[in-house]
VOBADREN-477376 format. One record per residue: residue number from 1; x, y, z of N, C-alpha, C in turn; residue in three letters. Coordinates in steps of 0.1 Angstrom, whole numbers. Example, Ala and Ser with C-alpha at 12.3 -4.5 7.8 and 13.67 -1.06 7.14 Angstrom:
// VOBADREN-477376
@seq: 1; n.c1: 132; n.c2: -57; n.c3: 78; ca.c1: 123; ca.c2: -45; ca.c3: 78; c.c1: 132; c.c2: -33; c.c3: 78; type: ALA
@seq: 2; n.c1: 128; n.c2: -22; n.c3: 71; ca.c1: 137; ca.c2: -11; ca.c3: 71; c.c1: 129; c.c2: 0; c.c3: 79; type: SER
// end
This chain:
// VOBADREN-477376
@seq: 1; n.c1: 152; n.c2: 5; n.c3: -37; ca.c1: 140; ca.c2: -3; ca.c3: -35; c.c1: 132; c.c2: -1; c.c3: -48; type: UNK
@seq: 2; n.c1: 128; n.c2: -13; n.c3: -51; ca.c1: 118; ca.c2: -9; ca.c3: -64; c.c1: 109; c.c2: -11; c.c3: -64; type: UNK
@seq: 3; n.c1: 99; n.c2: -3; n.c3: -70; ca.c1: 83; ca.c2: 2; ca.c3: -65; c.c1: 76; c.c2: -10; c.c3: -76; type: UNK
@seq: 4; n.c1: 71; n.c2: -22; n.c3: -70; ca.c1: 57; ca.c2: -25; ca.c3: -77; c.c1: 43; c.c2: -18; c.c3: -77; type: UNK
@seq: 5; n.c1: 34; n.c2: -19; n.c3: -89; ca.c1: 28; ca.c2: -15; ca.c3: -91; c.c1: 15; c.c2: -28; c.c3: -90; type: UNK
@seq: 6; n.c1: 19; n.c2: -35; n.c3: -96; ca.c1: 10; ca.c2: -46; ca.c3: -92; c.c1: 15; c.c2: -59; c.c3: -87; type: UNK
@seq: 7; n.c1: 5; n.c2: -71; n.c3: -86; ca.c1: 11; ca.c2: -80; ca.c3: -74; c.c1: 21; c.c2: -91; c.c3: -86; type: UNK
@seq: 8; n.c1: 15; n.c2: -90; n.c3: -101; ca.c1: 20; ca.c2: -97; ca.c3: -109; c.c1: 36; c.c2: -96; c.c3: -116; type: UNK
@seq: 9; n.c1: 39; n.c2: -82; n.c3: -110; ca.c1: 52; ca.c2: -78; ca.c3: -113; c.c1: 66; c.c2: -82; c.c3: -102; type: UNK
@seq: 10; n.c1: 57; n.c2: -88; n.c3: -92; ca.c1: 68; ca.c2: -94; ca.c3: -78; c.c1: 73; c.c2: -104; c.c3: -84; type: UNK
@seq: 11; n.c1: 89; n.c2: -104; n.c3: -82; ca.c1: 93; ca.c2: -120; ca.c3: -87; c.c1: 90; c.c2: -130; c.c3: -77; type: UNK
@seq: 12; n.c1: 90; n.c2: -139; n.c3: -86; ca.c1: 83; ca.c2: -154; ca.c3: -74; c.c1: 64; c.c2: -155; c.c3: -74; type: UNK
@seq: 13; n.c1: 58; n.c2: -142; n.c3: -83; ca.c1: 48; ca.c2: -142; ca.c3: -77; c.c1: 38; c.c2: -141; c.c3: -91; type: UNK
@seq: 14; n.c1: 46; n.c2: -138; n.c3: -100; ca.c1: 41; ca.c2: -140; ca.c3: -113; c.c1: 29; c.c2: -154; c.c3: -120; type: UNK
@seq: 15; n.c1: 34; n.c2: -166; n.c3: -116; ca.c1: 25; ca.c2: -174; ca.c3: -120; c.c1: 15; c.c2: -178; c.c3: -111; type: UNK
@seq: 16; n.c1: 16; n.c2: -174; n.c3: -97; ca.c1: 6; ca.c2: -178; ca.c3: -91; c.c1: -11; c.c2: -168; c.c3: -94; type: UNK
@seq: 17; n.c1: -21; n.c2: -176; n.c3: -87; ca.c1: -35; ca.c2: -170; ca.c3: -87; c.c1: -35; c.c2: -154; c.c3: -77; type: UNK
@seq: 18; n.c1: -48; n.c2: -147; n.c3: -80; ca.c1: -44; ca.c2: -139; ca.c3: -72; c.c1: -48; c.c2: -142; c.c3: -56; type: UNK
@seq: 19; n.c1: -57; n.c2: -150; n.c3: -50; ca.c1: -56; ca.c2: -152; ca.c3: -36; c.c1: -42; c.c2: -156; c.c3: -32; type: UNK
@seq: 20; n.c1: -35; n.c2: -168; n.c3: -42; ca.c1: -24; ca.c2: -172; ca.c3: -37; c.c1: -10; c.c2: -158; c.c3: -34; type: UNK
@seq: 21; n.c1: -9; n.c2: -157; n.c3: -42; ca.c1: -6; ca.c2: -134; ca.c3: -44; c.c1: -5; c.c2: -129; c.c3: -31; type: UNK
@seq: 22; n.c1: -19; n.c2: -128; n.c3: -25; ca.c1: -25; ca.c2: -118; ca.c3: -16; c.c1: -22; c.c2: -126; c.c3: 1; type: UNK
@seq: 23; n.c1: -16; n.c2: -136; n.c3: -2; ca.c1: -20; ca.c2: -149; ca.c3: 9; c.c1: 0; c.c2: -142; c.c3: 16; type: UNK
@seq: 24; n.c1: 6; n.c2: -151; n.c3: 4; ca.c1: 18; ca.c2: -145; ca.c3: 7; c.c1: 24; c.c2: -130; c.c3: 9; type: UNK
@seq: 25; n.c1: 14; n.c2: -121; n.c3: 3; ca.c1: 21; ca.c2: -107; ca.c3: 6; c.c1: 16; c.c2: -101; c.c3: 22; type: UNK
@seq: 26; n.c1: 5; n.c2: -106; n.c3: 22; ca.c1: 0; ca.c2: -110; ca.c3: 34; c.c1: 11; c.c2: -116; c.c3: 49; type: UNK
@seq: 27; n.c1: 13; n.c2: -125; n.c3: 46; ca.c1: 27; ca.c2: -130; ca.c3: 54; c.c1: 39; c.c2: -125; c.c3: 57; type: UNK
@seq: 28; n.c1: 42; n.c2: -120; n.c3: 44; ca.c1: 55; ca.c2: -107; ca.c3: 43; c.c1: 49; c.c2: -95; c.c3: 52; type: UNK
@seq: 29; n.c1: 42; n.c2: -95; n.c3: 53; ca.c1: 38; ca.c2: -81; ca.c3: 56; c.c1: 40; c.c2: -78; c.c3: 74; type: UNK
@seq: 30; n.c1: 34; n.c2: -94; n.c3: 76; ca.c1: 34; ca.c2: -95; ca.c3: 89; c.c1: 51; c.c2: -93; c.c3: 93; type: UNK
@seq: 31; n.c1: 63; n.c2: -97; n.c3: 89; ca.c1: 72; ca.c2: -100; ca.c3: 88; c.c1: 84; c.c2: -90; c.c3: 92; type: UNK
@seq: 32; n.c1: 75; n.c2: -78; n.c3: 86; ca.c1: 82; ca.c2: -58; ca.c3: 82; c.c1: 83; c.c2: -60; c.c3: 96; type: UNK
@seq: 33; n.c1: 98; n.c2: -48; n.c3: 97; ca.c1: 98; ca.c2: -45; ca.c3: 109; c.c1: 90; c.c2: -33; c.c3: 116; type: UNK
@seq: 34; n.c1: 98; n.c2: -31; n.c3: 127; ca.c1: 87; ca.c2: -19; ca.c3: 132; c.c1: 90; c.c2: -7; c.c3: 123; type: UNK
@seq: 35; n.c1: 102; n.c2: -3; n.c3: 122; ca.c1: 105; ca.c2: 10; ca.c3: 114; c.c1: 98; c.c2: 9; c.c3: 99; type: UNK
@seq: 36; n.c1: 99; n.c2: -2; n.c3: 92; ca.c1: 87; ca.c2: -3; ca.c3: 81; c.c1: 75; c.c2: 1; c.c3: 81; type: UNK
@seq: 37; n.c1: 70; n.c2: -6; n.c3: 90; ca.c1: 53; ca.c2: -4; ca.c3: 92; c.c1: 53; c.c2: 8; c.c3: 98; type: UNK
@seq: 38; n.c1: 61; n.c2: 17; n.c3: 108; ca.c1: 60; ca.c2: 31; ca.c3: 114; c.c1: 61; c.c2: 35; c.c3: 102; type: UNK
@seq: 39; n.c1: 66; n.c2: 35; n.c3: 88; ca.c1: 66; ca.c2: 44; ca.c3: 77; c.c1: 56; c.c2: 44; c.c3: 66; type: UNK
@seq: 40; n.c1: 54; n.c2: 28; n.c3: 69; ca.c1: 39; ca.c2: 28; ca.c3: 63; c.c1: 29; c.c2: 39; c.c3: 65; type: UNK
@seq: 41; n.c1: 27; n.c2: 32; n.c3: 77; ca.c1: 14; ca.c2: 40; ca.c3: 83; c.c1: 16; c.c2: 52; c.c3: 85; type: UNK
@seq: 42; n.c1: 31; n.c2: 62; n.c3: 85; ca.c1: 32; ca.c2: 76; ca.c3: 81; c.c1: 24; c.c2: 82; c.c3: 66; type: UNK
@seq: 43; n.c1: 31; n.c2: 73; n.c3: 58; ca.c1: 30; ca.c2: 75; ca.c3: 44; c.c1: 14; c.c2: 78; c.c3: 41; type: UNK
@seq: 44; n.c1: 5; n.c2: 65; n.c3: 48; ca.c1: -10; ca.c2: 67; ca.c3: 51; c.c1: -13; c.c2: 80; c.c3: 58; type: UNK
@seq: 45; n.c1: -8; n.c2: 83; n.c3: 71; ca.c1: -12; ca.c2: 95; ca.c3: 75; c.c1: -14; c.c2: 104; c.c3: 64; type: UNK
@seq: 46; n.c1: -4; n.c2: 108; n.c3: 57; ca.c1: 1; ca.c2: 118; ca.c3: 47; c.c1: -5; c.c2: 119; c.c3: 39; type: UNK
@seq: 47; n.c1: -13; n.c2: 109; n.c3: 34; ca.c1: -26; ca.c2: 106; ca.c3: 21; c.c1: -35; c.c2: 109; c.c3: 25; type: UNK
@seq: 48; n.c1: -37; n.c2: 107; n.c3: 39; ca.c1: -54; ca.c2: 106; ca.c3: 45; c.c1: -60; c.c2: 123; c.c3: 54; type: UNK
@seq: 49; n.c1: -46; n.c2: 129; n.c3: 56; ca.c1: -50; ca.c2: 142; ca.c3: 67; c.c1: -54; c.c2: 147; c.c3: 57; type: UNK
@seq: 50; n.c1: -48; n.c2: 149; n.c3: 43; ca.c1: -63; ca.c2: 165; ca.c3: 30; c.c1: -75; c.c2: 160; c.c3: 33; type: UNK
@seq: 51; n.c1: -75; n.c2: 139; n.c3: 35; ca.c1: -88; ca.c2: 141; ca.c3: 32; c.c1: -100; c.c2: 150; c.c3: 39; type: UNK
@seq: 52; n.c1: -92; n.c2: 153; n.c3: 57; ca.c1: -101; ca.c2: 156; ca.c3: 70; c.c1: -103; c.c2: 172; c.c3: 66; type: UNK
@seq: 53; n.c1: -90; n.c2: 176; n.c3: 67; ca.c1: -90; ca.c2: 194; ca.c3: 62; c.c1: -100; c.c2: 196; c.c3: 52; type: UNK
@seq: 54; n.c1: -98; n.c2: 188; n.c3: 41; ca.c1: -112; ca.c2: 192; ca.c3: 29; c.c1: -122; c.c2: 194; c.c3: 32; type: UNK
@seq: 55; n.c1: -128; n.c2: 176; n.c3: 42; ca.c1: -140; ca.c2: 178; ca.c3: 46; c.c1: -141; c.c2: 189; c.c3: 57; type: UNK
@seq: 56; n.c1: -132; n.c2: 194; n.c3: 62; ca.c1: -138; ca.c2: 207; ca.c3: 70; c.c1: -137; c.c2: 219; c.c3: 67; type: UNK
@seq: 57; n.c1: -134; n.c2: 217; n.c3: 50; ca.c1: -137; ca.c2: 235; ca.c3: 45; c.c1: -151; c.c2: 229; c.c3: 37; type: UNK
@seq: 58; n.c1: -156; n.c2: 222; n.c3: 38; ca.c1: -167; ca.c2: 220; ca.c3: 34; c.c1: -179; c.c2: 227; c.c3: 33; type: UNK
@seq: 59; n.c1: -178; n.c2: 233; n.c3: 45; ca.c1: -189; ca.c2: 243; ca.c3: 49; c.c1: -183; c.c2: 260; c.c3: 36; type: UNK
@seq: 60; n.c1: -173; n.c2: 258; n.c3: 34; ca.c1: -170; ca.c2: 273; ca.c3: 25; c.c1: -170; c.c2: 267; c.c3: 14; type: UNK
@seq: 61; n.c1: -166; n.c2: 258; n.c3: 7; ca.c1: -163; ca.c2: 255; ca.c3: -6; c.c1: -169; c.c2: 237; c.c3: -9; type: UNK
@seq: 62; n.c1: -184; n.c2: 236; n.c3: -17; ca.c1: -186; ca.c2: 224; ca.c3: -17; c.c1: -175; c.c2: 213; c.c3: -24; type: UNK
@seq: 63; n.c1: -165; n.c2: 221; n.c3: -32; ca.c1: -159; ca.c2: 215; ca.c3: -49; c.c1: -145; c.c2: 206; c.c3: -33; type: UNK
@seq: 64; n.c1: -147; n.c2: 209; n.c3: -24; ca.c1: -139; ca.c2: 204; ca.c3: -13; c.c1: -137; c.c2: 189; c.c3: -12; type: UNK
@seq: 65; n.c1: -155; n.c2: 189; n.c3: -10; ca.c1: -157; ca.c2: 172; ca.c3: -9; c.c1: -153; c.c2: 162; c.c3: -24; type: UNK
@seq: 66; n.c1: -155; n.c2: 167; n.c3: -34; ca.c1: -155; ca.c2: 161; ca.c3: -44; c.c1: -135; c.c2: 159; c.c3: -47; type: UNK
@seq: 67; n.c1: -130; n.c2: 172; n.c3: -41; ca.c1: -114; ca.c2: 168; ca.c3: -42; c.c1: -109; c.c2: 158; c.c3: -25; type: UNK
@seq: 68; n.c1: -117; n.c2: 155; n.c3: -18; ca.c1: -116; ca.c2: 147; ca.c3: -7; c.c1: -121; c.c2: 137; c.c3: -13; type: UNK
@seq: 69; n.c1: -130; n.c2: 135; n.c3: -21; ca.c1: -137; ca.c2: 125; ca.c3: -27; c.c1: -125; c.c2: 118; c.c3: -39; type: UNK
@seq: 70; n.c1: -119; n.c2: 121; n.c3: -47; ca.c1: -106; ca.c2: 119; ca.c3: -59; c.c1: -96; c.c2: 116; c.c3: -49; type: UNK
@seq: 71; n.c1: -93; n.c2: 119; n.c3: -35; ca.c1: -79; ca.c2: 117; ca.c3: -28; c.c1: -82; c.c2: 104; c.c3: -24; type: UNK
@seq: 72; n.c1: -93; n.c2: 101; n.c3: -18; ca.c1: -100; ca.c2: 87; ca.c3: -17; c.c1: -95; c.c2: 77; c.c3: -24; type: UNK
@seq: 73; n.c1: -104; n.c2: 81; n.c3: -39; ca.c1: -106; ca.c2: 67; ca.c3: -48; c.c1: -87; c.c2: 66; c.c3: -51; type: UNK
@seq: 74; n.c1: -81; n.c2: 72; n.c3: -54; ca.c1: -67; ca.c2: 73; ca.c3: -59; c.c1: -53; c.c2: 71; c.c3: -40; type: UNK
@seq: 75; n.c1: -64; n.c2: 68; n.c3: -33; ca.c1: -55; ca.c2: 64; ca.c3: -22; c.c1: -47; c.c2: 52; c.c3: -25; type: UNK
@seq: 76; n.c1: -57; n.c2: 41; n.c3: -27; ca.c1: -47; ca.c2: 30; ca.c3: -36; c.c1: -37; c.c2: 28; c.c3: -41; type: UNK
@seq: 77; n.c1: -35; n.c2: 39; n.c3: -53; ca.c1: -27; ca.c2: 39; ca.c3: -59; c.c1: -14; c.c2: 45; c.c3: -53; type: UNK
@seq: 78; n.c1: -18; n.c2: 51; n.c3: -41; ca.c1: -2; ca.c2: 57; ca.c3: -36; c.c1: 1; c.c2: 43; c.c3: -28; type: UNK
@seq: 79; n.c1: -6; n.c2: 43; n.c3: -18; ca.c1: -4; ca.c2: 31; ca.c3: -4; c.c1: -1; c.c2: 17; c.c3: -10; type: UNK
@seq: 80; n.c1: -8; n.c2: 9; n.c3: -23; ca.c1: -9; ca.c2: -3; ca.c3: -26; c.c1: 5; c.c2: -8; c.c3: -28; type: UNK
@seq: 81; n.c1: 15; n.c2: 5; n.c3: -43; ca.c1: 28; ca.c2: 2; ca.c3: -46; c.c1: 39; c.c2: -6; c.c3: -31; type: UNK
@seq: 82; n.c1: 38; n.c2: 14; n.c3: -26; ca.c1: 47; ca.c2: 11; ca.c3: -15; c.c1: 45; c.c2: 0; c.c3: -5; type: UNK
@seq: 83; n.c1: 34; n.c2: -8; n.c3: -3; ca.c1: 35; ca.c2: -18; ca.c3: 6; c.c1: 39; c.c2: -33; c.c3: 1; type: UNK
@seq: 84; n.c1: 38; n.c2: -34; n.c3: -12; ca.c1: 44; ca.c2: -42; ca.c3: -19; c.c1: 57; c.c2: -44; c.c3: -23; type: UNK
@seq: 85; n.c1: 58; n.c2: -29; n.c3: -24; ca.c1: 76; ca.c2: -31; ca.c3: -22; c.c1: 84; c.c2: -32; c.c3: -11; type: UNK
@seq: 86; n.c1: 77; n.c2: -29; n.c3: 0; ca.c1: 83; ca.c2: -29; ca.c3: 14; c.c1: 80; c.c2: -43; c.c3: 17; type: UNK
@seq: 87; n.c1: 72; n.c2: -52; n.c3: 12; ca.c1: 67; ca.c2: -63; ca.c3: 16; c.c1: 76; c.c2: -76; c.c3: 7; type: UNK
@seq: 88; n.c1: 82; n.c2: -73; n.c3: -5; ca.c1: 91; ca.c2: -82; ca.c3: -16; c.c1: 102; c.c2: -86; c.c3: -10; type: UNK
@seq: 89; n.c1: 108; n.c2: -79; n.c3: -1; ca.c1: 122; ca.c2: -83; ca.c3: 3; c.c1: 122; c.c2: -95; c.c3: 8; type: UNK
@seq: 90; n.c1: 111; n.c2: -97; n.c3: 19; ca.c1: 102; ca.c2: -108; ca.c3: 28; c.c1: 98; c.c2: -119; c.c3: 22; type: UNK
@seq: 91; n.c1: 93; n.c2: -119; n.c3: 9; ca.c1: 92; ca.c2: -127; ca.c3: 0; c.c1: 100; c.c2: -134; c.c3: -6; type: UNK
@seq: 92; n.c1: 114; n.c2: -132; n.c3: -4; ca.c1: 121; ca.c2: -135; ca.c3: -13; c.c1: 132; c.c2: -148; c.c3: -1; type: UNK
@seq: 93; n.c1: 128; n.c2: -139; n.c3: 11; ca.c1: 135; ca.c2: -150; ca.c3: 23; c.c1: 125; c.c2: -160; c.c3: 24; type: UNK
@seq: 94; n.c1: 112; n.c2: -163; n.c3: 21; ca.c1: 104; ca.c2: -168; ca.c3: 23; c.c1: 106; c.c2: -179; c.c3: 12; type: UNK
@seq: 95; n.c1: 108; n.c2: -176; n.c3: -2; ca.c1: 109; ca.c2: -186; ca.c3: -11; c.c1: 126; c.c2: -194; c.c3: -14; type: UNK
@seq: 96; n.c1: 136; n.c2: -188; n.c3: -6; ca.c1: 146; ca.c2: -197; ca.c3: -2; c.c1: 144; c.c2: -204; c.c3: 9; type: UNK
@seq: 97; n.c1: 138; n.c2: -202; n.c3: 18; ca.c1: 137; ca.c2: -210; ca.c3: 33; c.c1: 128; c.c2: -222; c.c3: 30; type: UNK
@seq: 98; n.c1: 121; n.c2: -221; n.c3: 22; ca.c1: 110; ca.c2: -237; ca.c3: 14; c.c1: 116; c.c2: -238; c.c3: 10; type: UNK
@seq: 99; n.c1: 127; n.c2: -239; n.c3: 0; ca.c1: 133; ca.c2: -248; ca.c3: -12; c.c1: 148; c.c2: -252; c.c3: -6; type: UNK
// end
């Protein structure tokens, strides 16, 4: 499987706008099966539980929230690839079934 990083690196998806982009990945997405989306939303778990643990050493160490705070803003960057790549395969049955 190969990891996109952004929506402009999907084949088929290069010359369009970005709503048109988000419209279609959107579709694909719906598309994933269960075992996909069960891995998804693992992979989210796995990003998102330091955030809770941080906030609850909070009370011992303030420098807690500010590294719950960095796991936040840089969530994107783990969750956004993987769901694009899980979501391209879909894409690709979608632009043989129109033509």
């Amino acid at each position: 499987m190969k990891v996109y990083t952004s929506t402009k690196k999907i084949p088929g998806l290069e010359n369009m706008s970005l709503p048109q982009r988000m419209a279609l990945l959107e579709q694909a997405a719906r598309k994933m099966t269960v075992p996909e989306k069960t891995l998804l939303n693992v992979l989210k778990l796995f990003v998102l539980i330091p955030v809770f643990v941080l906030l609850l050493r909070v009370v011992e160490n303030w420098w807690s929230l500010a590294w719950a705070g960095l796991i936040l803003l840089l969530y994107p960057l783990f969750v956004k690839p993987l769901q694009y790549s899980i979501s391209a395969k879909y894409l690709a049955k979608n632009s043989k079934d129109e033509t």
